[in-house]
Every structure is written in structure tokens, then in C-alpha cells.
C-alpha positions in Angstrom: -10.1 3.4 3.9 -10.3 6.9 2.2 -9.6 7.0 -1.7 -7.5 10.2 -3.3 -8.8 12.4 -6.0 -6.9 13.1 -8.5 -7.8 15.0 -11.8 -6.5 14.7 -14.9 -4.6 18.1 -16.4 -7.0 19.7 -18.5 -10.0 17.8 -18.1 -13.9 18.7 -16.6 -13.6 17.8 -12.7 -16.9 16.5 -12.8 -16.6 14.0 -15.7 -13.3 12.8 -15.9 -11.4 11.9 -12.4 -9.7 9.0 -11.0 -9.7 7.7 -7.2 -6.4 5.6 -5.9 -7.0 3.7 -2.9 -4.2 2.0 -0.3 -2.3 -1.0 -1.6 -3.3 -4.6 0.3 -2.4 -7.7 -1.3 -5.8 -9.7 -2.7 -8.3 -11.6 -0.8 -7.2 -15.4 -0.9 -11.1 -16.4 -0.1 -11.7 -15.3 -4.3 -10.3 -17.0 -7.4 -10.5 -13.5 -9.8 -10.7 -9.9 -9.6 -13.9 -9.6 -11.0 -15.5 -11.9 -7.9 -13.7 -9.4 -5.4 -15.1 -6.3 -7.4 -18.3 -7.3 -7.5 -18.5 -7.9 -4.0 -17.0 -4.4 -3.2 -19.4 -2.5 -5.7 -22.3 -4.3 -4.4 -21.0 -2.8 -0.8 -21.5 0.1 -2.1 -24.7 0.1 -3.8 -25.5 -1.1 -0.5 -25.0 2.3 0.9 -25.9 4.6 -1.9 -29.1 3.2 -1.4 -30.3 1.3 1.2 -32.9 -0.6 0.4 -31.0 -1.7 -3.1 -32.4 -5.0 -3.9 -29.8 -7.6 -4.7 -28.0 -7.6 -7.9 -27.1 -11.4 -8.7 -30.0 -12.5 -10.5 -30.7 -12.6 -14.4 -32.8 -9.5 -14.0 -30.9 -7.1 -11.2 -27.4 -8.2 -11.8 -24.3 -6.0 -11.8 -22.9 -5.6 -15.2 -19.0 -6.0 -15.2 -16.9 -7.1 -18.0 -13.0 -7.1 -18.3 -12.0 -4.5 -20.9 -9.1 -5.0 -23.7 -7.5 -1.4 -22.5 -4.4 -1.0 -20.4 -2.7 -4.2 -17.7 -6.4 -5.1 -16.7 -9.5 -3.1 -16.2 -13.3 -4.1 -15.4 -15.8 -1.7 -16.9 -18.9 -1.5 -15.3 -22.4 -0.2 -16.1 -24.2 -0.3 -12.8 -25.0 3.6 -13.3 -27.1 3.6 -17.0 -28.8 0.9 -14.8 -29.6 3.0 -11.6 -30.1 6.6 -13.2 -33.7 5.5 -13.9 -34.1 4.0 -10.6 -32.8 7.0 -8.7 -33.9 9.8 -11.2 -30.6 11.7 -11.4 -28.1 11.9 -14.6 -26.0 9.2 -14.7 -23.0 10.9 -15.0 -23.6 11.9 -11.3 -24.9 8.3 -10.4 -21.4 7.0 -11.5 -19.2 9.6 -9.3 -20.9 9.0 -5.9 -21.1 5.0 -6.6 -16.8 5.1 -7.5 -16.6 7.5 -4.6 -18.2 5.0 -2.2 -16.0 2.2 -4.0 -12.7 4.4 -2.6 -14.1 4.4 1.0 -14.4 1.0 1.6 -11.8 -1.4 3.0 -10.8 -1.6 -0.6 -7.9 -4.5 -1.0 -7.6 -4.1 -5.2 -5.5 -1.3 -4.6 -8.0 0.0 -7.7 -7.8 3.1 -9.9 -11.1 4.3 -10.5 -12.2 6.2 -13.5 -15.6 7.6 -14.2 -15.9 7.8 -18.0 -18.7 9.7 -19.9 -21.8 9.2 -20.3 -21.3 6.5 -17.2 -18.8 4.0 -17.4 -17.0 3.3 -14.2 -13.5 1.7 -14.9 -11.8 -0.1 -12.0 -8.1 -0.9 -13.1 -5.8 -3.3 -11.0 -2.0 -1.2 -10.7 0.9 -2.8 -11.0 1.7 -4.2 -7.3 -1.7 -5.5 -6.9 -2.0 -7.2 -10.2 1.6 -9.0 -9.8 0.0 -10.3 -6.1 -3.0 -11.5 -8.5 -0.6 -13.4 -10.6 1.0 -14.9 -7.5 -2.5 -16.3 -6.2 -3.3 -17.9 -9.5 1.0 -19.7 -9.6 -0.4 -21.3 -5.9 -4.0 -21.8 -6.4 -4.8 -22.7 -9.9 -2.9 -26.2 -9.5 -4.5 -27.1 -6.5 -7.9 -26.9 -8.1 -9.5 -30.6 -8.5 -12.2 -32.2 -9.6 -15.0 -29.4 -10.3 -12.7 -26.8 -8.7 -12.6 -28.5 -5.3 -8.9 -27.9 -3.4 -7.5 -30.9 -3.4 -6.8 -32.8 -0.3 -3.1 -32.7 -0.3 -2.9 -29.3 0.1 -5.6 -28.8 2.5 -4.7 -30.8 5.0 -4.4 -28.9 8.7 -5.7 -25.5 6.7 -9.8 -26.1 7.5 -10.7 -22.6 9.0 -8.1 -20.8 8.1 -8.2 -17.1 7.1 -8.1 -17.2 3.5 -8.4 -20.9 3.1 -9.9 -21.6 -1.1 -11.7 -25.4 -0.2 -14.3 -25.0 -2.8 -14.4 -23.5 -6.3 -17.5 -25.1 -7.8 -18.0 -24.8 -12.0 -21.3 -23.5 -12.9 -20.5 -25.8 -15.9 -23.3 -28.4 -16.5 -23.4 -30.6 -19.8 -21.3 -29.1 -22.3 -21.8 -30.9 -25.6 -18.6 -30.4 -28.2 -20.1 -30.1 -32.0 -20.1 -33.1 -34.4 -16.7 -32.1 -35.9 -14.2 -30.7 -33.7 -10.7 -31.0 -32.4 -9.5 -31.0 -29.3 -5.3 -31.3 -30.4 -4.9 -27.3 -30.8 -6.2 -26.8 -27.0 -4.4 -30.3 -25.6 -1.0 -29.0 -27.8 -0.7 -25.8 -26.4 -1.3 -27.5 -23.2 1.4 -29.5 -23.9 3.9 -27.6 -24.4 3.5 -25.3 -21.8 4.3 -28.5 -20.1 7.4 -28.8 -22.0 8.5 -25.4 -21.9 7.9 -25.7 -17.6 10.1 -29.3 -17.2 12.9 -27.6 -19.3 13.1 -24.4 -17.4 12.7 -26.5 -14.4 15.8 -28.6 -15.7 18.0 -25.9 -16.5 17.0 -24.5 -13.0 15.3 -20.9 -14.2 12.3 -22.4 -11.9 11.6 -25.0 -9.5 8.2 -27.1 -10.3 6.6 -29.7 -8.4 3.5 -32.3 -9.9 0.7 -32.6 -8.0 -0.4 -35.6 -9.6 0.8 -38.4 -11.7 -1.9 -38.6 -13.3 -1.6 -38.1 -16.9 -5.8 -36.6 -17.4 -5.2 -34.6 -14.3 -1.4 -33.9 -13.5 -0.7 -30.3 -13.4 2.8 -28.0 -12.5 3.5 -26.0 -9.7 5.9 -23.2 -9.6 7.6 -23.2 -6.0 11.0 -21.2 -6.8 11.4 -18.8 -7.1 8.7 -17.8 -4.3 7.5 -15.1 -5.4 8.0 -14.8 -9.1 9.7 -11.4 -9.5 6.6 -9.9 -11.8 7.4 -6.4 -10.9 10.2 -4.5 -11.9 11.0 -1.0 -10.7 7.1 -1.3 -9.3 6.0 -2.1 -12.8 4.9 -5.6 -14.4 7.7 -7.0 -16.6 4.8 -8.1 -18.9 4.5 -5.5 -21.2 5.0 -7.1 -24.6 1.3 -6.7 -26.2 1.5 -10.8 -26.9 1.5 -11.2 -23.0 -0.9 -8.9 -21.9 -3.0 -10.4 -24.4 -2.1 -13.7 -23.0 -2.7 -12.9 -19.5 -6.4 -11.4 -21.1 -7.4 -14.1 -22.1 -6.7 -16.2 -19.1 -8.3 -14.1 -16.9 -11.3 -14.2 -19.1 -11.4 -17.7 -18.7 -11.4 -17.6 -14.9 -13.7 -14.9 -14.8 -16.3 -17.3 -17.1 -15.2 -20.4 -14.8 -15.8 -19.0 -11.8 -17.6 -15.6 -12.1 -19.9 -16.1 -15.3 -22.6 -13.3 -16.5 -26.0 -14.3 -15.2 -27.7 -13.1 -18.4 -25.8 -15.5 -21.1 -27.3 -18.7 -21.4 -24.5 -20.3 -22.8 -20.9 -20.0 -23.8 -19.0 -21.9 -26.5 -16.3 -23.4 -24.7 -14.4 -24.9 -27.2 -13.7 -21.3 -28.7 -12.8 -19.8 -25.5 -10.3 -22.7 -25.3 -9.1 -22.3 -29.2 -8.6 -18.7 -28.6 -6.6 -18.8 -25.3 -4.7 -21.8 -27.6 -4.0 -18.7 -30.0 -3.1 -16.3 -27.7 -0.7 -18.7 -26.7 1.1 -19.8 -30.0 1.5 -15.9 -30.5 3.3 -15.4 -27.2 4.9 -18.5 -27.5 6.2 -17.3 -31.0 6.8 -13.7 -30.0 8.5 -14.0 -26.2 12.1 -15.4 -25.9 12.9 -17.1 -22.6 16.2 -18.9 -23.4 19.3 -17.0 -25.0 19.5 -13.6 -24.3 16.8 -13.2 -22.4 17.8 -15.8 -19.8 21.3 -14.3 -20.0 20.5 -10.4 -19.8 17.1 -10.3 -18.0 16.5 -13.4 -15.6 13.5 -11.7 -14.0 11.8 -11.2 -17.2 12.7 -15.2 -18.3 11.2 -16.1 -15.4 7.9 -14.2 -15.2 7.0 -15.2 -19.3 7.7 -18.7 -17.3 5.2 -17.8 -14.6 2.7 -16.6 -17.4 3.2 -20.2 -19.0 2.6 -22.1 -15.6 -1.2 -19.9 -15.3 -2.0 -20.6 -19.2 -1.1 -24.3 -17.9 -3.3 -24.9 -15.8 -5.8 -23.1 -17.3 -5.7 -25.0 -20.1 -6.0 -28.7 -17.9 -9.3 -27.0 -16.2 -10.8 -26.4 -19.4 -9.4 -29.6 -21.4 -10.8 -32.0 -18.0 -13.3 -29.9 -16.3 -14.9 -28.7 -19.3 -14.4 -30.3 -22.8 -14.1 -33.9 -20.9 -10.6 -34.8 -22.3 -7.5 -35.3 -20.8 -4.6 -32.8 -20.8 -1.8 -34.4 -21.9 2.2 -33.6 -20.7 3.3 -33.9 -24.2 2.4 -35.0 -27.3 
């Protein structure tokens, strides 16, 4: 698959430029963007040069973080890393690594930006970032103990293209502090739960548990199937207390599941407090009932959506990670 160049009215050809490539809905074998980017950048170091040792250790990885700007957009540094290797200015080391990025079987459907002195920004459009949302409504509550799929909903699917059996948590050990509280993370958690049941009641969505388990229950959305995220081609999220919501989810799962090889260690219990805050302000922000439900079912039902991937978000960190239990209300 060939990317397109485009170029930006009015700007240098050579520094600023952005490559589209063919829409294809995510791989279901990975659990977050930045998993399936790395694999697809490392393809491509792959072939600009060809004896390019392997990136995943402390020392060689590939640096890629998720960036504030825009719906969501990976910045990566691979270049300032490989100009010194390859001799050439990294400017130039940037271009022919995003072009090789375009050319592959590229299923991110990804804008690609080269940004001076180096950067390479890899954004997700619209389409392909609603099919990312869709993956987390029907994957995230299957996740079990230590990320394993749970049985129920593997039965019959061993081999299948695409089948997610194991997401194991590079967590080992987490001590809380001394003083802490847990009833910020476990209310938010909550009352997403609450927010879910009564949307479910009033039948905006349809939810399913997959547990009865109080420490472990968590909500499936199964109607409607999809959830419509897009509208006129665009993400009905745009209220800057979703996308910031959405943010910080996805930085969770990228820590979970993808975490940088070069930090020792990560304070959990503030990654959890500040997806907890992200929530109150959406939560505080984004209407679902009234008018919204009224005028704008699509919308009411994709803030819902949003809630269901904050939910279980929340239960992986509360029982995976901080050791608690994620209760269904408080």
C-alpha cells in the first residue's frame, strides 16, 4: 500500500508534508495504537536499513509517546536517534523513515507529518480512530485476571484471525504510599457504573455483566453494535473534556500494555487519580440525558460509549493494579 503526498499551502516541501494512507479497520491481535505503530515503524527501520539492530530494549528502543494535539497523535523520535547512526541530517532521516511508513500494509489509516528538526507525527483520522473505540467497547471487558481473555468469551475462538487470548501486565509489586485513598479512583468507577445501568434502563444502550463478581464485574456495551462514533465521517467527541477523557485512557492502555522500556517505574495511583479527574470534568461538562438524548441520540450514546472504556479502565487499574476491588456503586 502506497501513501499520498500532500503539501501543505505555503510551506517548504521538504520540511513540512503529510502522507495519507488507505483506510482498514485495526488489527484485533493489538490492545492500543501505539503497539500497532511500533510494530509498523520498526518494519520500516527494517528496510531503511538492513542490518538495524532491534529496538525494544532499554538502550535501542523506539521512542513513541502519545501527544496532547489534535483526536490522537503519537510523536516519535526514531530520527534524532538514527542521524548519528546513518550520518545524514535528520530532517532527511525523518522523510524517508514516514515515507517507508506509507508503503507498508498500513492498517491505521495514519496521517503522517514530518515536523522540524525531526519529529514524525503519526495521527489516527477519524474512521480509524472510531474502529479503535469499537475494539476497546468489546475487548476491554473481556480482559481477566492479569489481562488474560476470559474463558467465556473464548470459547470455540482458539486460532482465530485476530483472536486477543493474552494481554499480560508488565505490572509487578506495586506498593501504594503510607497515606493514600483509593475512594476518588473506585467513585469515578462507580459511577460510570451508574451512569451505564441507567442508560441501559432507559434503553439509550444495551449492557451485559460479565461477572457477578463485585471486585471483578465489569459492563459490556452490546447495542447499539457499533456505537455510532462518527458523524458526517467525523468523531462526535469533540468537546475538549472528552478528548481529554479519551487521552487519558489511552494513556493508561498504552502504560498497561505498551510501557516505555527506559522508565523504571510509574506512579500508578496518580495515573489512576488523574484519569479519576478527567472524568469528574467530563462528567460535569457533557450532558447525556435532556436535550441531548432528545436532539442528538448519537452523541448521548457515544459520551455513553466513552463512559463504558473509562469503566473498565478504571476496574483494570483498581484490581489489576492498586489491588482493590472496583465497586458498582458506592
Amino acid at each position: 500500500m502506497h501513501g499520498t503526498l500532500v503539501n501543505p499551502p505555503g510551506r517548504d516541501r521538504d520540511f513540512n508534508y503529510k502522507l495519507k494512507v488507505d483506510h482498514r479497520s485495526p488489527p484485533l491481535a493489538e490492545l492500543t495504537p501505539k503497539q500497532a505503530l511500533l510494530q509498523q515503524i520498526q518494519a520500516a527501520l527494517s528496510l531503511y536499513i538492513l542490518d538495524t539492530p532491534s529496538l525494544t530494549d532499554r538502550k535501542s528502543y523506539i521512542p513513541l509517546q502519545l501527544s496532547k494535539q489534535r483526536p490522537v497523535v503519537y510523536r516519535c523520535a526514531i530520527a534524532f536517534k538514527l542521524s548519528k547512526l546513518v550520518n545524514s541530517p535528520t530532517i532527511e532521516v525523518a522523510q524517508s523513515i514516514s515515507q517507508l511508513i506509507a508503503q507498508q500494509d498500513c492498517q491505521q489509516n495514519l496521517i503522517l507529518q514530518v515536523v522540524p528538526p525531526g519529529w514524525i507525527d503519526l495521527e489516527l483520522p477519524q474512521p480509524s480512530l472510531a474502529a479503535w473505540l469499537q475494539h476497546w467497547i468489546e475487548t476491554l471487558p473481556c480482559l481477566g485476571s492479569r489481562g488474560e481473555k476470559r474463558a467465556e468469551g473464548a470459547e470455540g475462538a482458539e486460532g482465530a484471525e485476530g483472536d486477543i487470548t493474552n494481554y499480560q501486565l508488565p505490572i509487578t509489586n506495586y506498593q501504594l504510599p503510607i497515606s493514600y485513598s483509593l475512594f476518588p479512583i473506585q467513585y469515578a468507577h462507580a459511577r460510570c457504573c451508574s451512569l451505564l445501568k441507567m442508560a441501559h434502563e432507559e434503553k439509550i444502550i444495551i449492557i451485559k455483566s460479565k461477572n457477578s463478581d463485585i471486585k471483578s464485574s465489569c459492563l459490556q456495551v452490546i447495542s447499539p453494535q457499533p456505537i455510532p462514533w462518527l458523524s458526517e465521517a467525523k468523531i462526535c467527541l469533540h468537546h475538549p473534556s472528552e478528548l481529554n477523557l479519551l487521552l487519558e485512557s489511552i494513556g493508561v492502555l498504552d502504560a498497561l500494555y505498551c510501557p516505555d522500556p527506559t522508565r523504571k517505574s510509574l506512579n500508578w495511583l496518580k495515573v489512576a487519580l488523574n484519569l479519576s479527574q478527567a472524568f469528574q470534568t467530563f462528567y460535569s461538562q457533557c450532558r447525556i440525558w435532556g436535550e441531548v438524548k432528545n436532539q442528538n441520540l448519537n452523541l448521548a450514546q457515544g459520551r455513553l460509549g466513552l463512559i463504558a472504556i473509562a469503566q473498565s479502565v478504571f476496574r483494570i487499574l483498581l484490581v489489576e493494579v492498586l489491588n482493590s476491588c472496583a465497586p458498582l456503586e458506592l
